[in-house]
C-alpha positions in Angstrom: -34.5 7.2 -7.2 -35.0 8.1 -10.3 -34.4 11.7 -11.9 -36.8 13.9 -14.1 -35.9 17.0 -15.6 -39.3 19.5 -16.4 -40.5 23.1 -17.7 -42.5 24.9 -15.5 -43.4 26.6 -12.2 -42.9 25.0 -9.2 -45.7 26.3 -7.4 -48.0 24.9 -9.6 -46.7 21.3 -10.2 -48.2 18.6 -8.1 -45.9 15.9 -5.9 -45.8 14.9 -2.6 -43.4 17.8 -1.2 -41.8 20.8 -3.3 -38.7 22.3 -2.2 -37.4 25.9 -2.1 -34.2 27.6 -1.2 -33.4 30.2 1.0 -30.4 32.4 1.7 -29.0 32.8 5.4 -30.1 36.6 6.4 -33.2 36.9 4.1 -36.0 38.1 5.1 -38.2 38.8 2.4 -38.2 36.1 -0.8 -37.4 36.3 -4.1 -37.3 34.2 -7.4 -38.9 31.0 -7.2 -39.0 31.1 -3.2 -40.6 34.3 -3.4 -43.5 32.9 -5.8 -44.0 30.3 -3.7 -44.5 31.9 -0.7 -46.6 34.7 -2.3 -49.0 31.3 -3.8 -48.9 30.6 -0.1 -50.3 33.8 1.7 -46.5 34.9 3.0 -45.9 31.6 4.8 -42.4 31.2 4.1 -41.8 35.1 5.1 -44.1 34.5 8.6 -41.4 31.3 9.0 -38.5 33.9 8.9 -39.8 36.3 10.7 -40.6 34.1 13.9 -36.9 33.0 14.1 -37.3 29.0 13.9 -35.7 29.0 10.2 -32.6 31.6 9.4 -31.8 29.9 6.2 -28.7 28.8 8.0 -26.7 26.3 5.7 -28.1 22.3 6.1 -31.4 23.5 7.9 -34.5 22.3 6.6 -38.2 23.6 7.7 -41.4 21.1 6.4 -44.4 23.0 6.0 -48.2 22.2 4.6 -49.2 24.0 2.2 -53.2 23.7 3.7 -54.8 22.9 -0.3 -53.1 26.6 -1.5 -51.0 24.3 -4.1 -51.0 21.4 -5.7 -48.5 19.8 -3.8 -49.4 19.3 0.3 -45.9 20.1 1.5 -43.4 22.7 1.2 -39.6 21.9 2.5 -37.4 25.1 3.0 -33.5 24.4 2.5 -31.3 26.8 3.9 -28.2 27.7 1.8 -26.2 29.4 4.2 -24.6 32.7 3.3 -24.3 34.1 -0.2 -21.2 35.3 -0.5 -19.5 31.8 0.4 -22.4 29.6 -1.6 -21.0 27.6 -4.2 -21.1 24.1 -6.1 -20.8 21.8 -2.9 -23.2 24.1 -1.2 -25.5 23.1 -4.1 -24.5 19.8 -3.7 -24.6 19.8 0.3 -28.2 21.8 0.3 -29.8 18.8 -2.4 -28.7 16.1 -0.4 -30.2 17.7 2.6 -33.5 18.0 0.8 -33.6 14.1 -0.3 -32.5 12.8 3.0 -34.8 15.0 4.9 -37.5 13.8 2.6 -36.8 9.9 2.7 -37.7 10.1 6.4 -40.8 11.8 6.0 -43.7 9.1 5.5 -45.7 10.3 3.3 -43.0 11.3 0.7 -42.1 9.4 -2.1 -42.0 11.7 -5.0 -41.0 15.2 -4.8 -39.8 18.3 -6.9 -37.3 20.9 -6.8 -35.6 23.9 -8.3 -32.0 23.7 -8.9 -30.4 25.6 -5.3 -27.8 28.6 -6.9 -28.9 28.8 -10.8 -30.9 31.7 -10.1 -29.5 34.6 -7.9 -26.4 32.8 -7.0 -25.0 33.4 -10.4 -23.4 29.9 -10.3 -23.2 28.0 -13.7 -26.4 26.5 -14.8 -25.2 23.0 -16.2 -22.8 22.5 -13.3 -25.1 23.5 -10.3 -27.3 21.2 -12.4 -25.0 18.3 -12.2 -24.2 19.4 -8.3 -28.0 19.1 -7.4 -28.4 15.3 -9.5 -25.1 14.3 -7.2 -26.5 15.5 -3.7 -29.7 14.3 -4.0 -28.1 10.5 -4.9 -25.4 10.4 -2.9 -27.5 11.2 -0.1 -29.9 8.5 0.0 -27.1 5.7 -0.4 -27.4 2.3 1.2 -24.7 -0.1 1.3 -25.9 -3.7 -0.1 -27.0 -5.4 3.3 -26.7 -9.2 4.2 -30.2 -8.9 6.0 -33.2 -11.0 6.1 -35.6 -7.7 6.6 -34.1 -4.8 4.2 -34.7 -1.3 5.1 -37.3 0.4 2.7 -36.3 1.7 -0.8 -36.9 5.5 0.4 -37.6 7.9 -2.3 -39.2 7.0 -5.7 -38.8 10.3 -8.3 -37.2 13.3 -8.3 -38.8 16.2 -10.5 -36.0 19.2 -11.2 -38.1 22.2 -12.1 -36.9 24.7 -14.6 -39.3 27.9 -15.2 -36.9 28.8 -18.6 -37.7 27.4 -21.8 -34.4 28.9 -22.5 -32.0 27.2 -19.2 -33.8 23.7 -20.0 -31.5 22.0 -21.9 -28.2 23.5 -19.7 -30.4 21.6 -16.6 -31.2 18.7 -18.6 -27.6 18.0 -19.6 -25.9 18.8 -16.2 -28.7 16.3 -14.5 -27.7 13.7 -16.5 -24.5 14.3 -16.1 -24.5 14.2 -12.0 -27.0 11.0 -12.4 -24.0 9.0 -13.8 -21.2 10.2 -11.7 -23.2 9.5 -8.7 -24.0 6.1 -9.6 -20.7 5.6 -10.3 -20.0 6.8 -7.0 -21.9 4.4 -5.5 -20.0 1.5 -7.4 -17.2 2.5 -5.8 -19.2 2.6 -2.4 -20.4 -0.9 -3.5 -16.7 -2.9 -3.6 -15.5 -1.1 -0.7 -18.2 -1.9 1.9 -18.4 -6.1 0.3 -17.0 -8.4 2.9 -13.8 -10.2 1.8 -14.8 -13.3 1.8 -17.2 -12.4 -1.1 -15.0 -10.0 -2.7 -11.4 -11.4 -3.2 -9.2 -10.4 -5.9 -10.7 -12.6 -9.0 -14.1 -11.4 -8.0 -13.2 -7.7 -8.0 -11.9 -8.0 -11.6 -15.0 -10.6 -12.6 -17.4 -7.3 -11.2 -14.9 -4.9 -13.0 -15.2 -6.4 -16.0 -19.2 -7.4 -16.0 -19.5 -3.5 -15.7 -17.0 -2.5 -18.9 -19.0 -4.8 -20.8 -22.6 -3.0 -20.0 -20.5 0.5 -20.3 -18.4 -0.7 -23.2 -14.9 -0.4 -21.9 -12.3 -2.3 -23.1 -10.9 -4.8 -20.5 -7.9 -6.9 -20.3 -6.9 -9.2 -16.9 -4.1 -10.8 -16.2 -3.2 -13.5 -14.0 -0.8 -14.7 -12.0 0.7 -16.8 -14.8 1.0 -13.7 -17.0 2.3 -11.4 -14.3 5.3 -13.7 -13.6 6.4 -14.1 -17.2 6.1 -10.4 -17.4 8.3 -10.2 -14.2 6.0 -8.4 -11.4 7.5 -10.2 -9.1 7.1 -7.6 -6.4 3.1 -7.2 -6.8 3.0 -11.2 -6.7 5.3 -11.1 -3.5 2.4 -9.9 -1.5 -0.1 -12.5 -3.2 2.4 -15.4 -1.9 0.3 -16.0 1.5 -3.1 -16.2 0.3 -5.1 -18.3 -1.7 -6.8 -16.0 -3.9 -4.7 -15.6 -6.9 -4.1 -11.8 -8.1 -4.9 -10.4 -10.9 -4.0 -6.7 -12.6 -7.3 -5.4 -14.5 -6.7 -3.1 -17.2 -9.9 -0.8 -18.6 -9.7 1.1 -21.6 -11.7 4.1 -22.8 -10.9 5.1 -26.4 -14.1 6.6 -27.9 -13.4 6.9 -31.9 -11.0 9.3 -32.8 -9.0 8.9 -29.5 -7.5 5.5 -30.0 -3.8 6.7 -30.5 -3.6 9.5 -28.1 -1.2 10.0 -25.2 -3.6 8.5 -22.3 -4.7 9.5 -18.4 -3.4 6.6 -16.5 -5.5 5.9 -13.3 -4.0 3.3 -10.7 -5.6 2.0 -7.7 -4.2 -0.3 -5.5 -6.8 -3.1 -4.8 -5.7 -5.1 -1.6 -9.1 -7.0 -1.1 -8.3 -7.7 2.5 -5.1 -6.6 3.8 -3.9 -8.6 7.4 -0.4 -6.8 7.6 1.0 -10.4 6.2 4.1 -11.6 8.9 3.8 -8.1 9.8 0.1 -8.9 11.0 -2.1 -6.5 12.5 -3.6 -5.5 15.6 -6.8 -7.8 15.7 -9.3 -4.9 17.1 -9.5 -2.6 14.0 -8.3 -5.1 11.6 -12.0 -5.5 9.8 -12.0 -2.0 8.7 -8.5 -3.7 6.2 -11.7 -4.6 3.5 -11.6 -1.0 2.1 -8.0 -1.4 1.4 -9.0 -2.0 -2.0 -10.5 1.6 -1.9 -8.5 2.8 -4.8 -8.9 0.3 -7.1 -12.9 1.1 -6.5 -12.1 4.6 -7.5 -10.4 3.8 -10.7 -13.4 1.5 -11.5 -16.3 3.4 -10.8 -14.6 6.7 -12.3 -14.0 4.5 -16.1 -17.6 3.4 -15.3 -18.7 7.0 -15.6 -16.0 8.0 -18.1 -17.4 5.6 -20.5 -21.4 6.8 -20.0 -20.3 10.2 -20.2 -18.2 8.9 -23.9 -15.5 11.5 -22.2 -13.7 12.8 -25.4 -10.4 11.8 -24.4 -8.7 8.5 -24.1 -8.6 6.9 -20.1 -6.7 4.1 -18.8 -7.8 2.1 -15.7 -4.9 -0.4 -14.1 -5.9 -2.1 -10.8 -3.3 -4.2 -8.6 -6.1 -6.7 -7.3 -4.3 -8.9 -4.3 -4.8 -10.1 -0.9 -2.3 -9.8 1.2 -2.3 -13.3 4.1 0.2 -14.5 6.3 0.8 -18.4 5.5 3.3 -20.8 5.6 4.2 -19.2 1.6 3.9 -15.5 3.0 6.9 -13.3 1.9 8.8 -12.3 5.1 10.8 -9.1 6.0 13.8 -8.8 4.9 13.2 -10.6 1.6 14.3 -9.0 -1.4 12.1 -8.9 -4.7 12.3 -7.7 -8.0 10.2 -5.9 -10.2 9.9 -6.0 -13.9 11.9 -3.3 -14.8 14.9 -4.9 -12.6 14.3 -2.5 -10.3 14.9 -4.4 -6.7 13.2 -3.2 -3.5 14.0 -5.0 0.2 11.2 -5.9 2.4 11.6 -4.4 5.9 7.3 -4.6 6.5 5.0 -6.9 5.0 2.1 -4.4 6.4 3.1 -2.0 3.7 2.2 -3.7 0.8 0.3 -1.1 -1.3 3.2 0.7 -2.4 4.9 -2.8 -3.6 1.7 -4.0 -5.6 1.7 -0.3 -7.0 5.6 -0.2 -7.8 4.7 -2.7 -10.9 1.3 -1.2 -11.7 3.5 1.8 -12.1 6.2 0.5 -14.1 3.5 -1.7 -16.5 1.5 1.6 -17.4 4.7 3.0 -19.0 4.0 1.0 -22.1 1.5 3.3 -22.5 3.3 6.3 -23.4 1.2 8.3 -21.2 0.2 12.2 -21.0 -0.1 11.7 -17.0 -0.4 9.0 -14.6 -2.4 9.0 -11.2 -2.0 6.4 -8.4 -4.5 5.9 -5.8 -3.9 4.1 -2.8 -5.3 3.6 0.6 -1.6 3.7 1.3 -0.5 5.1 5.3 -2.5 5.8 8.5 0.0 9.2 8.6 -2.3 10.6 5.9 -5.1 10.9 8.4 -2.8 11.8 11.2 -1.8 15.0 9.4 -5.1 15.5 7.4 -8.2 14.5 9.3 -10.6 13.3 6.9 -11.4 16.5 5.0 -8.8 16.1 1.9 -6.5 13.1 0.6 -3.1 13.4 0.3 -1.6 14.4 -2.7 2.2 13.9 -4.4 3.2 14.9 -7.2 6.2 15.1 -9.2 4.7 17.6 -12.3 3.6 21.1 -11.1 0.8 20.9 -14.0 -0.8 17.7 -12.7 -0.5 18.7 -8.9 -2.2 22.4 -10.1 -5.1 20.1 -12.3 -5.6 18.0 -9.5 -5.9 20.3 -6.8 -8.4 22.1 -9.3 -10.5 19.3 -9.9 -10.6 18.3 -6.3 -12.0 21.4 -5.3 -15.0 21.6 -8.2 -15.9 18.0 -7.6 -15.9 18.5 -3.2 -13.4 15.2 -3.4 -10.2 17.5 -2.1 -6.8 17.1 -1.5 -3.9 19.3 -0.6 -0.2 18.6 -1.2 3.1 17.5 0.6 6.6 17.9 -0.5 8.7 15.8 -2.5 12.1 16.9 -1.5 15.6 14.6 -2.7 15.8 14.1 1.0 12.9 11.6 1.6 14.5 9.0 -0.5 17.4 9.1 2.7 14.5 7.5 4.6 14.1 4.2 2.2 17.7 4.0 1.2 18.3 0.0 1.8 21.8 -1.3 2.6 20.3 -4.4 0.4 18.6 -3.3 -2.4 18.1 -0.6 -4.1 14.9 0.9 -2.0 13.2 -0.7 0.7 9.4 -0.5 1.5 8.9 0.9 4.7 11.6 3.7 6.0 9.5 3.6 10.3 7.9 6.0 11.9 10.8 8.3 11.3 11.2 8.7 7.6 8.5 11.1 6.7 5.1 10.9 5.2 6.9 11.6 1.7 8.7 9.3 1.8 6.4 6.6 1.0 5.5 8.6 -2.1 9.2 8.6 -3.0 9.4 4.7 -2.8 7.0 4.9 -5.2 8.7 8.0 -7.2 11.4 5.0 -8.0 9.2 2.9 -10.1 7.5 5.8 -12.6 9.3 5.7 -16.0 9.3 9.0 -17.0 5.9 10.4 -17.3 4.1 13.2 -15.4 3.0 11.4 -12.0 0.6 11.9 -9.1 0.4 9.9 -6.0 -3.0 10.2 -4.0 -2.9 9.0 -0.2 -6.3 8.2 0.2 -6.4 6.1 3.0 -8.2 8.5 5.5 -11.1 8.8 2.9 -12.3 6.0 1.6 -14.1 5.2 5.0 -16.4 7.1 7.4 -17.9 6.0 10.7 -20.2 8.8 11.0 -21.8 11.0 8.6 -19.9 13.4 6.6 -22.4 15.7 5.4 -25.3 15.1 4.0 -24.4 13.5 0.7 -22.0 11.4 2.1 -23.7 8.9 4.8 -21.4 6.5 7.3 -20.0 3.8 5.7 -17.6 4.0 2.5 -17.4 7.1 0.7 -16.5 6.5 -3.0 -13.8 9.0 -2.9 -12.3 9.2 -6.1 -14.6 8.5 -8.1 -15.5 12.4 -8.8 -12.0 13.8 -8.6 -11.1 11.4 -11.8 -14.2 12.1 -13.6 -13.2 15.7 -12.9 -9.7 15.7 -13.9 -10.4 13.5 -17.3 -13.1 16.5 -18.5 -10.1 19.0 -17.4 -7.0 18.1 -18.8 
């Protein structure tokens, strides 16, 4: 769909279907609403007043506007209440609007005002960007392997801006939403691919296909280089399969930038993970293709780091391996080495995120970085103690948890924290080797954030558990339909424009 930003009144602009806010608990219309529904003989006010609409956040109410205005239908989104409206309930009431409209048969262009710039007070730019997100995210469909594709939906989307004066605050935070959600829906795009057509060389081909279009620098190495470099614990877990590995690195170093202290973003990028020797229970194994989940994130978050030209320099590392159990498969109780020297004993070959990570994290240090951020889609704890409301987050820097918790609640991609107590590394203390990978059921959560802990070289650190995220089988809101998510992507962006 595309995105049009225009001066004007509503009321008076002619589309398929206009749409109009409306606050839970009013009953007589102001602002734009108001001049609609004055233009419309009180039609929105006789709508309240019979009961069937209470402006009740996520409720939407189609009416025709009987030749009264240009346009021949009205949609009514409710906002919920007031006092707790805010940027996701921007985002939240847009994508109710687009995927309300996408069903509706006769709609294929529509306009709307931006939901919260007016009475709500919120910032103008950001609800801006808010609205551009909802309304995309919503009408996301994963790439289908069909012979009869489900219709494209919605053609144009007209954002309305009665002030000469707000128009360029709208135009800029539009355009700023329309990349982040497109990026978004890169991310969306890797994770839902089946594995057979998206294996490790593939994901960095794609990676870097995009970097060139963005203009990214981008580096990847195979498994040739990775051994003389000594990552012999990420290419442990590559042993079984036959996809080679490879470790992609992106670069975003707009002019000025080149030298500067950079955000490191790590996503582990298991294209298919079976559990290796350690295999899997067959039933839910197909949901293992979004293993890969935060490697998307790190992709499609430098994607829209380089549109937006972010002032600030951004590093992109993903571990890209699949993880099989052949006759070459590394087994439990092997012990590997990493390329710092650092050794690590192998009691599971299921947890293999946190091994291809351990020498994504102890590459980046070459980087003399200002913070580094790993995401992986690393334990099925996470979702145990979290649901799938916020990803986990570990963090050895008070600054970067306090930034990240910051930027997960302005971009709706949220996380909360867990401890990183001394005592967790009891749990992965090997009798072998220096840690091993998997401590059982008994070590703790943290723990597996603590294996990880042992591999960072020095630099502010953040681990984010985002295995209980990256997939939904039902809807999750509005702007957020079943299927992969594209979590991630928004936190980075957020967190690069913050810090």
């Amino acid at each position: 769909m595309e995105i049009r930003v225009v001066q004007g009144d509503i009321a008076q602009l002619e589309s398929d279907c206009i749409v109009v806010n409306l606050f839970e608990g009013v009953s007589a219309p102001s602002g734009a609403t108001g001049a609609v529904d004055q233009a419309l003989g009180g039609a929105i006010s006789r709508l309240i007043a019979s009961g069937d609409f209470t402006g009740k956040a996520e409720s939407a109410a189609l009416l025709y506007t009987d030749g009264k205005i240009p346009s021949p239908r009205l949609l009514v989104v409710g906002l919920g209440k007031a006092e707790k409206f805010d940027l996701h309930g921007v985002r939240r009431a847009s994508a109710v609007a687009s995927k309300t409209l996408a069903k509706t048969g006769g709609v294929k262009n529509y306009a709307t005002i931006v939901p919260g710039a007016g009475i709500a007070g919120l910032d103008v730019s950001q609800a801006s960007q808010s609205m551009a997100e909802g309304a995309l995210m919503a009408l996301y469909q994963a790439t289908q392997y069909k012979r009869e594709q489900k219709p494209a939906g919605l053609d144009s989307c007209a954002v309305v801006e009665f002030s000469q004066e707000k128009l360029a605050e709208v135009t800029a935070g539009v355009a700023r939403g329309e990349v982040i959600a497109r990026s978004v829906h890169t991310a969306r795009d890797l994770v839902s691919e089946p594995p057979n057509l998206l294996f490790p060389m593939e994901l960095a081909s794609r990676a870097r296909k995009m970097a060139e279009k963005v203009g990214l620098k981008s580096t990847v190495l195979g498994e040739a280089a990775m051994r003389e470099m000594g990552m012999n614990i990420l290419l442990a877990v590559s042993k079984g399969s036959g996809h080679e590995a490879q470790f992609l690195i992106l670069e975003h170093a707009p002019a000025g930038h080149e030298e500067e202290q950079p955000l490191i973003c790590a996503g582990k990028g298991i294209t298919f993970d079976t559990g290796g020797i350690s295999l899997k229970p067959e039933a839910e194994m197909w949901r293992m293709k979004n293993d890969m989940g935060g490697a998307a994130a790190v992709i499609g978050a430098l994607e829209a780091i380089g549109r937006l030209n972010l002032p600030r320099r951004v590093i992109g590392v993903a571990a890209c391996v699949e993880n099989m159990p052949d006759g070459l498969a590394f087994r439990p109780a092997d012990i590997v080495t990493g390329m710092t020297g650092k050794t690590a004993e192998i009691i599971s070959t299921d947890a293999e995120g946190r091994l291809v990570l351990a020498d994504a994290l102890a590459y980046v240090a070459r980087f003399n970085p200002s913070a580094v951020v790993d995401l992986a889609t690393l334990t099925g704890a996470v979702g145990v103690a979290l649901g799938t409301v916020r990803g986990g987050l570990f963090a050895n820097n008070e600054d970067l948890q306090a930034a990240l918790m910051a930027a997960g609640e302005r971009s709706g991609d949220k996380l909360w924290p867990f401890p990183m107590d001394k005592e967790y590394v009891e749990g992965i203390k090997s009798d072998m080797a220096e840690v091993k990978n998997s401590g059982g059921k008994g070590s703790g959560l943290s723990s597996s954030a603590k294996f990880l802990e042992h591999f960072t070289e020095g630099y502010p650190w953040a681990h984010l558990d985002i295995a209980n995220m990256v997939w939904s089988d039902t809807e999750k809101g509005a702007e957020n339909p079943k299927g992969a998510t594209g979590y991630g992507v928004r936190l980075l962006v957020e967190l690069a424009s913050a810090i």
